[in-house]
C-alpha positions as CSV (number, residue, x, y, z in Angstrom):
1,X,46.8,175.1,67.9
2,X,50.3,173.3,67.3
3,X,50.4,170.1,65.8
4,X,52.4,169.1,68.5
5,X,50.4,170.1,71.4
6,X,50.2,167.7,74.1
7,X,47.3,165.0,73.8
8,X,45.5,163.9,77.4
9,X,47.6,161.8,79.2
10,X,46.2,158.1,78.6
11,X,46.1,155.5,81.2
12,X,49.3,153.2,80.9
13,X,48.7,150.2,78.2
14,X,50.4,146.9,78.3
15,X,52.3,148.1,75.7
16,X,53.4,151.2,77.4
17,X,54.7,148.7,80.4
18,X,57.0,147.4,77.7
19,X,58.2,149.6,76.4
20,X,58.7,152.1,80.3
21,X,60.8,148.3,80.9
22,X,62.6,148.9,77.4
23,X,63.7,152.2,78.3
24,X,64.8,151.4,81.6
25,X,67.0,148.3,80.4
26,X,68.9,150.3,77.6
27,X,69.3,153.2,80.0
28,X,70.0,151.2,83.0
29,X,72.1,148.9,80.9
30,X,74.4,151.8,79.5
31,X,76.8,151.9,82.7
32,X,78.1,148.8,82.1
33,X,78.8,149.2,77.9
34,X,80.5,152.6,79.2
35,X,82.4,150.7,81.7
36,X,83.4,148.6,78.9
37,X,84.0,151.6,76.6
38,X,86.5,153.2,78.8
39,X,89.0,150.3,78.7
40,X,90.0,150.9,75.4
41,X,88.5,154.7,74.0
42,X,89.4,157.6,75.7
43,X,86.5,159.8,77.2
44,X,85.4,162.3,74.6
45,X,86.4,160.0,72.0
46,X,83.9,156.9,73.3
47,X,81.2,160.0,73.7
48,X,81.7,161.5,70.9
49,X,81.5,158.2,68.5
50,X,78.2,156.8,70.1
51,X,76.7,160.9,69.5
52,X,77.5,160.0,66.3
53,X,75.6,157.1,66.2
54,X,72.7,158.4,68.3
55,X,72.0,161.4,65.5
56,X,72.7,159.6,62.3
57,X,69.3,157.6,63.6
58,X,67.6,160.8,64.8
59,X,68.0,162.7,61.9
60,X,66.3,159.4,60.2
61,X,63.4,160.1,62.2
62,X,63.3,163.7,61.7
63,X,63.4,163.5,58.0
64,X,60.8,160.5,57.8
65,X,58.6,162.4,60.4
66,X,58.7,165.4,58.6
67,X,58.6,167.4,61.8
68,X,58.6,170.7,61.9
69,X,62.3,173.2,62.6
70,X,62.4,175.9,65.1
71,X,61.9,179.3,64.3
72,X,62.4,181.7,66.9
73,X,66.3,181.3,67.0
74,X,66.4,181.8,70.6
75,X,65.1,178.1,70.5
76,X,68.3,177.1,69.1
77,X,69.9,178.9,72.1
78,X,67.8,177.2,74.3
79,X,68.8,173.8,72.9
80,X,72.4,174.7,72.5
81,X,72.8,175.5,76.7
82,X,70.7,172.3,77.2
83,X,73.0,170.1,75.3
84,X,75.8,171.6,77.6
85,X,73.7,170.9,80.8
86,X,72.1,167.4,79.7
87,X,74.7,165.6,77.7
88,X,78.4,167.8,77.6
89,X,78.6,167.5,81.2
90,X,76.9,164.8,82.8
91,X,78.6,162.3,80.0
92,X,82.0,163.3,80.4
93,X,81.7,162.9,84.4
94,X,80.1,159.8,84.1
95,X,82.4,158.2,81.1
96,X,85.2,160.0,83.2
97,X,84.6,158.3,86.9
98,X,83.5,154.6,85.7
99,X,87.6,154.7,84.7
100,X,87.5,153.9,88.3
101,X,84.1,153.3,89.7
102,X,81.8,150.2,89.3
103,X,78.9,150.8,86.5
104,X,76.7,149.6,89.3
105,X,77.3,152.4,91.2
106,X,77.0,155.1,88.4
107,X,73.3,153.6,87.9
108,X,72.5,154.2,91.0
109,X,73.4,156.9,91.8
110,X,72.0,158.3,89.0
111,X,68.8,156.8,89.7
112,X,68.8,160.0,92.4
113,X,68.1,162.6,89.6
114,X,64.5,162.9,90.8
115,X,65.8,164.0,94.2
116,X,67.6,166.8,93.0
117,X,64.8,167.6,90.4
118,X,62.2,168.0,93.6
119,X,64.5,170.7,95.2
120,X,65.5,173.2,92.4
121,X,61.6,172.9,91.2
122,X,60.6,174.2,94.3
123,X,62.8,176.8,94.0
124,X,62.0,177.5,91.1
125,X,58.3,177.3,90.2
126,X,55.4,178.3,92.5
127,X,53.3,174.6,91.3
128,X,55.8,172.0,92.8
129,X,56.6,172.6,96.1
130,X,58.1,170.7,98.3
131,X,55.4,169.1,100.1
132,X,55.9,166.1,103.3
133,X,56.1,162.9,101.5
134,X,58.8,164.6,98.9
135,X,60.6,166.3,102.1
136,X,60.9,162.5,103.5
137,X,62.2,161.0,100.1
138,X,64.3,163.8,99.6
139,X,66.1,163.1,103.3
140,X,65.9,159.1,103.2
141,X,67.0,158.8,99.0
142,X,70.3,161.3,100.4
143,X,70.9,159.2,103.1
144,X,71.0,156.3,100.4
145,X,73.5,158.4,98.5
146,X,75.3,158.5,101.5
147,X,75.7,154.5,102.2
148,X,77.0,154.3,98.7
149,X,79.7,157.1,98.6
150,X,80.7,157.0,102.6
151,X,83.1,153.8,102.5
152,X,85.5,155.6,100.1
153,X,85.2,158.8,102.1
154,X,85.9,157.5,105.6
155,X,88.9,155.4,104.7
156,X,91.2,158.1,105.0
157,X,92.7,157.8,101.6
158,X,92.7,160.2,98.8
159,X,91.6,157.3,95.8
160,X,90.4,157.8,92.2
161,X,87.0,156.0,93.4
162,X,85.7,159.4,95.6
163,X,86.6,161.8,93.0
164,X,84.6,159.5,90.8
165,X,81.8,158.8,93.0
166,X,82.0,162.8,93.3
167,X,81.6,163.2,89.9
168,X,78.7,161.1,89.4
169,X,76.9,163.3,91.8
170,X,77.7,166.0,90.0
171,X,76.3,164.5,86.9
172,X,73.0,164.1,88.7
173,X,73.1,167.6,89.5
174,X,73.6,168.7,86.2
175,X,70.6,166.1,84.8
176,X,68.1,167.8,87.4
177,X,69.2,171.7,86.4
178,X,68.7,170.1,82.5
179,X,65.1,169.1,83.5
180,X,64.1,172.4,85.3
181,X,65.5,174.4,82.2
182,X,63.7,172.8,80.0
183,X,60.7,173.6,81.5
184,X,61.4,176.8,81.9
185,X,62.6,177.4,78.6
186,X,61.3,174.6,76.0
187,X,58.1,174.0,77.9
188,X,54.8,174.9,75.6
189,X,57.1,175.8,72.3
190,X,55.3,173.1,70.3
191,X,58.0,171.3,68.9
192,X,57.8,167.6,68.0
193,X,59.1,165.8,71.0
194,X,61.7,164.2,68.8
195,X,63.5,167.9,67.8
196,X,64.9,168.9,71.2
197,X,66.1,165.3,71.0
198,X,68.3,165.8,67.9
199,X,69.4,169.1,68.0
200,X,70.8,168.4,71.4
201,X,72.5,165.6,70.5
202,X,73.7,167.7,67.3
203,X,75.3,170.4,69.6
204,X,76.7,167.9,72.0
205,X,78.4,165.9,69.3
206,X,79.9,169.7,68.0
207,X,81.1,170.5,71.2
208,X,82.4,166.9,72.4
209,X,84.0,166.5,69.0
210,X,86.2,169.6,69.5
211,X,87.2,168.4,72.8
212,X,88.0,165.2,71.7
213,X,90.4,166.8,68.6
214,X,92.2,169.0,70.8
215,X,92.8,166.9,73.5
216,X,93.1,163.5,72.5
217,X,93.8,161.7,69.5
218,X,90.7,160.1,68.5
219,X,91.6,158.9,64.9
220,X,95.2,156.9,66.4
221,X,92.6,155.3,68.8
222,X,93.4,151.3,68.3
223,X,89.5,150.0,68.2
224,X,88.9,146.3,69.1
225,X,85.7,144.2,69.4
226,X,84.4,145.8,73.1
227,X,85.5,149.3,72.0
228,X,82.9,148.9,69.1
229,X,80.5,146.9,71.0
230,X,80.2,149.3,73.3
231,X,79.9,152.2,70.8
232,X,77.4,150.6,69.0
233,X,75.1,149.6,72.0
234,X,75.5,153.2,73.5
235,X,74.2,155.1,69.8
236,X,72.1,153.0,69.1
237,X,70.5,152.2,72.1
238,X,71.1,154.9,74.8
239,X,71.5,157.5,72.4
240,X,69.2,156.7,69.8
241,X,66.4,154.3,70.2
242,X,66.0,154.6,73.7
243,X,64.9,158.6,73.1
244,X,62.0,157.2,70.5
245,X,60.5,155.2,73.5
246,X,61.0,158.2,75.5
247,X,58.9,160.5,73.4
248,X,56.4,157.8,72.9
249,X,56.4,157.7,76.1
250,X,56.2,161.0,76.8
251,X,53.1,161.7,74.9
252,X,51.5,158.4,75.9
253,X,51.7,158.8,80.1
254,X,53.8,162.4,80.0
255,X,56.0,163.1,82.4
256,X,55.2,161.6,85.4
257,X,54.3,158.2,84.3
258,X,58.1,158.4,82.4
259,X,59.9,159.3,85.1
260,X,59.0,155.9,86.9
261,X,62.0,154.6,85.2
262,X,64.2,156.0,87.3
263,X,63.4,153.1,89.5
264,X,64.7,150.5,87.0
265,X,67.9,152.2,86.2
266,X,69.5,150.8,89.9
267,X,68.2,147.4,89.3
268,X,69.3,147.3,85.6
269,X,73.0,148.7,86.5
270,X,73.3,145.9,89.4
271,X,72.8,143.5,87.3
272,X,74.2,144.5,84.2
273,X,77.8,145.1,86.3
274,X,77.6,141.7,88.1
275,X,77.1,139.9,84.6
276,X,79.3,142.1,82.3
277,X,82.0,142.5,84.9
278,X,81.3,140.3,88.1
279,X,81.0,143.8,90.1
280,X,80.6,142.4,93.8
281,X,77.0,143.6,95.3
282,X,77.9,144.7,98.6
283,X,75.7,145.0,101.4
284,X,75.9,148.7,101.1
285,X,75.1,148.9,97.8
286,X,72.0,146.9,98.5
287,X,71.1,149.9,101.1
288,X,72.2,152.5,99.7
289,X,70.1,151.2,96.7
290,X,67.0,150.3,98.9
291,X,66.9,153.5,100.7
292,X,67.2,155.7,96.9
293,X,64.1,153.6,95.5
294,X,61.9,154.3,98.6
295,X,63.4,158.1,98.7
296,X,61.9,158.1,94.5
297,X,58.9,156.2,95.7
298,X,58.0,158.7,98.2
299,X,58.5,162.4,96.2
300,X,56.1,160.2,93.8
301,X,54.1,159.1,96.6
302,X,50.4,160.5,96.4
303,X,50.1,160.6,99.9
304,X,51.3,163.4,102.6
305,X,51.3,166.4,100.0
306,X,51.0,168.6,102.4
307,X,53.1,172.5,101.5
308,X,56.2,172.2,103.6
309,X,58.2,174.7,101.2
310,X,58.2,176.4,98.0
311,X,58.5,179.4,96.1
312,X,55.1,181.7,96.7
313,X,53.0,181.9,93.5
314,X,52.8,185.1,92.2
315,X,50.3,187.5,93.4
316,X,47.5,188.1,90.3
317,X,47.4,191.0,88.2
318,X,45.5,194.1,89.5
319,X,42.2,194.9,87.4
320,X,43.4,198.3,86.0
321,X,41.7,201.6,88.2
322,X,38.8,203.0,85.9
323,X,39.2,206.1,84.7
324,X,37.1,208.6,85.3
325,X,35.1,210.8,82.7
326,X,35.3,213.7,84.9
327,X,38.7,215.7,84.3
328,X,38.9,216.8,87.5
329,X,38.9,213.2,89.0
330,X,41.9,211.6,88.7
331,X,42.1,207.6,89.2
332,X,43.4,205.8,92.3
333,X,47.2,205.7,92.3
């Protein structure tokens, strides 16, 4: 058995409490230091330099943990595609739109991620389908989704706000495909929670840093005191130190327990933009908001889990015919 393999999921301490509230805050709190990144770093450059960061502290961890390398090099693979699904992309659409949408609107929306996580699992795997309570969070969290992004839609003008409120969506598309890959692909390897971590930061910091040389110029980049407040909260923090309480986390409650912290990450990003930035709370944020937290409470829900849809699990394997001693009896085809 690995050394890694996944202890029994323990009931949640005090101290897990803390630190699921931790997590939450320095996720939920990174909208509002990219928001502040942005004004002064372009994209990949402000990604690229808290990557930077987030690994240097990573690596620490790896190196004082001792913990064990891949190696089947497909792993690698694996990691390398789920850098490009769970960091390249959903960081440069996020760091891209809040150039012209509110931080508290990135949070929340990206508070959704469990929304889109229920549907492709169901597609996906035979053991999470899509059962009535997740059906009725799935409908009521998208109508919340809707509240937020409809006033820029229906006001009949073409603005840099719906192509960013477009792109957030698209980042929390890209965060659920990153979770169902990485089941299908990471799940029961035995790695040390903190490895998929690092290397996917590693390859994300490869691939943003090329972007960044070719198109921009990240070393005539004029820094000032936000610009490196913001870079400095964001590696350390949101890509550093907040995966440690994830994988503590992780192995603590697993999974499910975690994922409660998608619930925080709305409240978090409202406040964080009405302090850092005196983002106005309208009232349909506060719906659209209300209506995503009951849509995440409800696919959690352990109540109406009754099969509405899902992929069919997969029929056993026949016991193979015997055959027969007899040479002139051939078995069953």
């Amino acid at each position: 058995m690995s050394r890694y393999a996944a202890p029994m999921i323990a009931r949640p301490t005090r101290t897990d409490i803390l630190l699921l509230g931790l997590l939450g805050i320095m996720w939920g709190s990174s909208y509002a230091f990219i928001k502040l990144g942005v004004r002064t770093l372009p994209t990949f450059t402000l990604i690229a330099s808290r990557l930077a960061i987030g690994l240097t502290l990573l690596v620490i961890v790896v190196v004082v943990s001792k913990a064990q390398l891949p190696k089947n090099p497909k792993t690698y693979l694996h990691l390398f595609v789920m850098a490009a699904i769970n960091i390249v992309i959903p960081f440069t659409l996020i760091t891209t739109a809040e150039k012209s949408v509110d931080s508290n609107i990135a949070a929340i929306l990206n508070g959704s991620v469990p929304l889109i996580v229920i549907v492709l699992a169901a597609l996906v795997f035979h053991d999470e389908p899509i059962t009535l309570n997740r059906l009725a969070g799935i409908v009521i969290g998208y109508v919340g989704v809707i509240v937020l992004v409809a006033p820029g839609l229906l006001s009949g003008t073409a603005n840099s706000a719906v192509s960013g409120e477009i792109a957030l969506v698209g980042s929390t598309i890209a965060y659920a495909f990153g979770a169902v890959y990485s089941r299908m692909k990471l799940r029961g390897l035995g790695l040390a929670p903190v490895i998929p971590a690092v290397f996917q930061v590693g390859f994300a910091l490869v691939m943003i840093g090329a972007l960044s040389l070719a198109l921009e110029k990240p070393f005539a980049v004029a820094w000032n005191s936000d610009a490196l407040i913001a870079v400095v909260w964001l590696g350390l923090l949101g890509s550093g130190l907040a995966y440690l309480v994830q994988f503590r986390l992780l192995t603590r409650i697993g999974a499910t327990g975690t994922s409660q912290v998608a619930y925080l990450l709305p409240v978090v990003g409202l406040i964080g933009g009405a302090i850092m930035f005196g983002e106005v709370v309208t009232v349909p944020v506060l719906i659209g908001t209300a209506l995503i937290l009951v849509g995440v409470a409800l696919v959690n829900a352990r109540f109406g889990e009754r099969r509405v849809f899902g992929r069919a699990a997969p029929a056993p394997a026949a016991a193979p015919a015997p055959v027969s001693s007899d040479p002139k009896v051939e078995p069953a085809p």
